[in-house]
N, C-alpha and C positions, 0 to 999 in steps of 0.2 A: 567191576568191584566198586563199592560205596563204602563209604565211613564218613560217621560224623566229623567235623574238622574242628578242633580245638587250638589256644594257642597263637594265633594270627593276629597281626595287629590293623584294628578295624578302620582308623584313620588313613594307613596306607592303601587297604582295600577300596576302601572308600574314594580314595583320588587316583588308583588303578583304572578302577571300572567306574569311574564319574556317577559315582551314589548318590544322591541327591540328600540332604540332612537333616531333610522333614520323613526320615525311610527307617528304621529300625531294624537291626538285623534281630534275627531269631537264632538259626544255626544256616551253618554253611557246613554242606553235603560236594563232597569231592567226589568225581566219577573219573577210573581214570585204568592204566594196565599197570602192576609193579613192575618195575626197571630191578629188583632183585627179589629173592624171595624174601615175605618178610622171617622177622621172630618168631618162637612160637611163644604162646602165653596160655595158662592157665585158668580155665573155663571153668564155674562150677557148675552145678548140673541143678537143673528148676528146684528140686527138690531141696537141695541144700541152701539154699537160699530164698525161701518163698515159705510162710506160713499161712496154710490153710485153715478157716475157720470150719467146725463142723458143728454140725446139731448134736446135741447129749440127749 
């Protein structure tokens, strides 16, 4: 499983994994197995969220 990773403080990451500080992060992508099951959470579906342009 992957998920973006939100949240984290980049200074520490930064002196975890010796980041150099001319590096800029973008996002940080966690790959990993859940240790429980998550939550579930509410999806909406393409359509209810996405506006299609059409020709008239």
């Amino acid at each position: 499983m992957t998920v973006a990773m939100l949240g984290y403080h980049v200074e520490q990451f930064r002196k975890g994994f010796f980041v150099s500080d001319n590096l800029v992060y973008v996002l940080m992508i966690t790959v990993g197995k859940a240790a429980a099951p998550a939550h579930s959470t509410v999806r909406l579906c393409v359509d209810e969220v996405t506006y299609w342009n059409a020709r008239v």
